[in-house]
N, C-alpha and C positions, 0 to 999 in steps of 0.2 A: 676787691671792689675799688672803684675807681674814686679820687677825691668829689669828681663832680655829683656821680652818682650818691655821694654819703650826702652832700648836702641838698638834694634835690629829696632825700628820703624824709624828712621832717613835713617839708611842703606838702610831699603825697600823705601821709599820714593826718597834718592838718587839714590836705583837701577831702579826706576819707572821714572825716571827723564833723567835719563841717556840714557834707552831704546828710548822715546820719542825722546832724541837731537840725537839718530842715523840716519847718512845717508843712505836714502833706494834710491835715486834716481841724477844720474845725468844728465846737461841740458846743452848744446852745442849751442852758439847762433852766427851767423855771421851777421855783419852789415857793409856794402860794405860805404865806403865814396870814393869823385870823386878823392878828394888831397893824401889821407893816405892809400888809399887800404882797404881792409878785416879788420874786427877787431874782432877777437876770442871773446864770452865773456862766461865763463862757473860758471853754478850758480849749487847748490847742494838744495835738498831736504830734510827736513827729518820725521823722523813717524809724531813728531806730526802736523807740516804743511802738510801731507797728510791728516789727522784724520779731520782735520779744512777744508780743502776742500770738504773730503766725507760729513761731516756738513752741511758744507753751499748750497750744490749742491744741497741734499735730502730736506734742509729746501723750497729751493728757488720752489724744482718740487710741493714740498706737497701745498704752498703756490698756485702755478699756478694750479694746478689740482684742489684744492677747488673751484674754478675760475671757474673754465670749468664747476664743478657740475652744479654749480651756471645756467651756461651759459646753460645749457644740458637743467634742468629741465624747463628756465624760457619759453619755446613757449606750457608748458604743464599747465601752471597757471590762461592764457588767452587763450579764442576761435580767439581772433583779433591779439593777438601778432603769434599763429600758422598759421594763413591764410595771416596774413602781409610777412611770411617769405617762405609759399610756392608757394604766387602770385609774389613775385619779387627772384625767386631766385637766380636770376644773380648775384646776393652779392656774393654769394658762392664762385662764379669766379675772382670777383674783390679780393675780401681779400686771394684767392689764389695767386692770383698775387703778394698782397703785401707781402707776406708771402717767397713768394721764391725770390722776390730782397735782403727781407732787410736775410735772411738766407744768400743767397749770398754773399753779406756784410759781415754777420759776421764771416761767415768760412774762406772767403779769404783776407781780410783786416783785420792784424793786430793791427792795432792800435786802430781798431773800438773795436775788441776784448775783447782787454785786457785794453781799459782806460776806466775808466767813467767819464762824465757817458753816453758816447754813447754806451755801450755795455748793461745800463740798458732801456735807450731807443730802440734798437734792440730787446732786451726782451717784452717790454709791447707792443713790435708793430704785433710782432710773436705772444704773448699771443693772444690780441686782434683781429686779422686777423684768424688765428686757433679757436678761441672761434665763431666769424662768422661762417665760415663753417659751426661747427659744431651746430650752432643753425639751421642752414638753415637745413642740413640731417638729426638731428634727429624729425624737424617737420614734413618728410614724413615718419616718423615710427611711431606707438600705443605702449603707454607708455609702455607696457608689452615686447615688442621685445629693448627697448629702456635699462631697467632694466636689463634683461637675457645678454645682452650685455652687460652691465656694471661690473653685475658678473662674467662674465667668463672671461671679463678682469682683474679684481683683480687678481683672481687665476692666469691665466697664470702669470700675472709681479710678485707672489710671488715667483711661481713655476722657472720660471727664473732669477729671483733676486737671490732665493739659489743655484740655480746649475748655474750660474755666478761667484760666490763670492766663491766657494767651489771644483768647479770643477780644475783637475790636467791641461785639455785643453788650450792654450790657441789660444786664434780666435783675439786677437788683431794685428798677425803677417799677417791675410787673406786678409789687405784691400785691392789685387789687385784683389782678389775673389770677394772681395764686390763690385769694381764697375764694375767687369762683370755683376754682379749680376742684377745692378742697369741699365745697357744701355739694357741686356734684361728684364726686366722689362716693358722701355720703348718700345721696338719690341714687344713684348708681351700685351700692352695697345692697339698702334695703331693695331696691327694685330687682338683684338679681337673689336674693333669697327669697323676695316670692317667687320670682321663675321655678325657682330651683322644686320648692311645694309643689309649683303648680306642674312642670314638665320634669318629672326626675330623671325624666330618660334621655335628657340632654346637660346635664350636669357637668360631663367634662368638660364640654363644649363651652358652658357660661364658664366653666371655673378658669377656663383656660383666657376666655375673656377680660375676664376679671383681673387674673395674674397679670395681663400682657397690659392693660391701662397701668394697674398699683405700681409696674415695674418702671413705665414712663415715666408717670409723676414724680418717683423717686426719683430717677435721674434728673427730671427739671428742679426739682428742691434741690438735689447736690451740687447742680451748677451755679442755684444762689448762695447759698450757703458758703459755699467755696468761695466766688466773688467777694461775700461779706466778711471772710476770714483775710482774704489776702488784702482788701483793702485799697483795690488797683479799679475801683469801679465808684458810681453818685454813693451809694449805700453801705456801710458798712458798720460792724461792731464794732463797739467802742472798745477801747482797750481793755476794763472793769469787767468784760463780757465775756473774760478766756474762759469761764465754765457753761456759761450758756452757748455760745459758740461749739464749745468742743463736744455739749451736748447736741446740740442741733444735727451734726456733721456724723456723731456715731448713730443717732436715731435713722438719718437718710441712708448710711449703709448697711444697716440690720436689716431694715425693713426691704430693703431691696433684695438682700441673700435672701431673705423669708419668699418673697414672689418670686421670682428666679427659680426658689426650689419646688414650688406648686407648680411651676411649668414643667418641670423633669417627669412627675406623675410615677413617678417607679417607686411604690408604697410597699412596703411588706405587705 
């Protein structure tokens, strides 16, 4: 190595240094007391405390989605563990349940949030509760609709993980679009199970309806989601938010595998 290049190597390293301690984000916090009033408190970001989030986020989903394979394949192992889970499916329901308290939890209480470690107990209970489900549904599917569903979820989360992360758009400013989105949704749920009552004899037909909206949605939440982890857009998670975040990001591609696989229809 040449002398100029040895001394030119410090500069790069302090200019690599320097990039990292820049500010790319600030955070505005108010915290009301009953004696003192409001108290402002504004904290700053910078690249490589984002860089360390988008880390820890991607590690934490990669870690729970292992989880889930895990959880996918095991009613495909035994004949007793798949009939154990399509004779009692009511699990399904119960660990839905627990799923949208302790989510409630953690999206609207702060503290639960952002301390631990109740915000990694919120995580293993959401894992655990969502890994139910999904043992119970994909036991009334053959392995083969189970897999094709698994694949086409990869590609989509890659397909929008890049045009997330690249795209000029940004959709983190929509969220009052998204909970339109989300109450019809719900109008949209109850309205096609009274169809379903009322016309049984076109059931595939709404369920196939049905699958192919839940499946869109889910890809528009992944592409906020994503934007809000990477940080490259108006909106984003604060750093404190690596479990909520990494929660939000495994709930968008469960639930996407889960519609993806109602569209396959190739049920034992």
């Amino acid at each position: 190595m040449s002398s100029e290049a040895k001394a030119d190597e410090p500069e790069l390293l302090q200019a690599a240094a320097d990039d990292d301690n820049q500010i790319v984000r600030q955070y505005t916090t108010v915290q009301m007391d009953p004696f003192r009033g409001p108290t402002v408190f504004i904290t700053f970001e910078t690249k490589a405390q984002r860089k360390r989030f988008v880390r820890n986020v991607f590690c934490i989903v990669a870690g729970m989605l292992a989880f889930s394979v895990i959880a996918g394949i095991l009613p495909f192992t035994d004949k007793r563990i798949k009939s154990f889970f399509l004779e009692y499916f009511w699990i399904a329901y119960i660990c839905l349940a627990i799923y949208l308290i302790t989510m409630i939890l953690l999206s609207c209480v702060g503290k639960i949030r952002h301390k631990s470690p109740y915000n990694w107990i919120c995580m293993i209970i959401i894992s655990l509760s969502l890994n139910g489900c999904l043992m119970v549904v994909v036991s009334a599917y053959q392995l083969k609709s189970v897999g094709i569903a698994l694949g086409v979820t990869v590609i989509c989360v890659i397909v929008v993980s890049l045009y997330a992360t690249f795209t000029k758009s940004d959709f983190t400013t929509c969220w009052a679009l998204f909970w339109a989105i989300l109450v019809l949704i719900i109008i949209q749920v109850v309205v096609l199970l009274l169809a379903i009552f009322v016309f049984p004899q076109y059931f595939e037909i709404l369920d196939v309806i049905y699958s192919t909206i839940g499946a869109i949605i889910c890809i528009i939440y992944l592409v906020v989601d994503i934007q809000m982890i990477m940080g490259n857009k108006r909106e984003a998670f604060r750093p404190n938010d690596y479990i909520y975040g990494a929660v939000q990001l495994y709930t968008d591609i469960i639930m996407l595998f889960m519609y993806i696989l109602r569209l396959t229809r190739n049920q034992d």
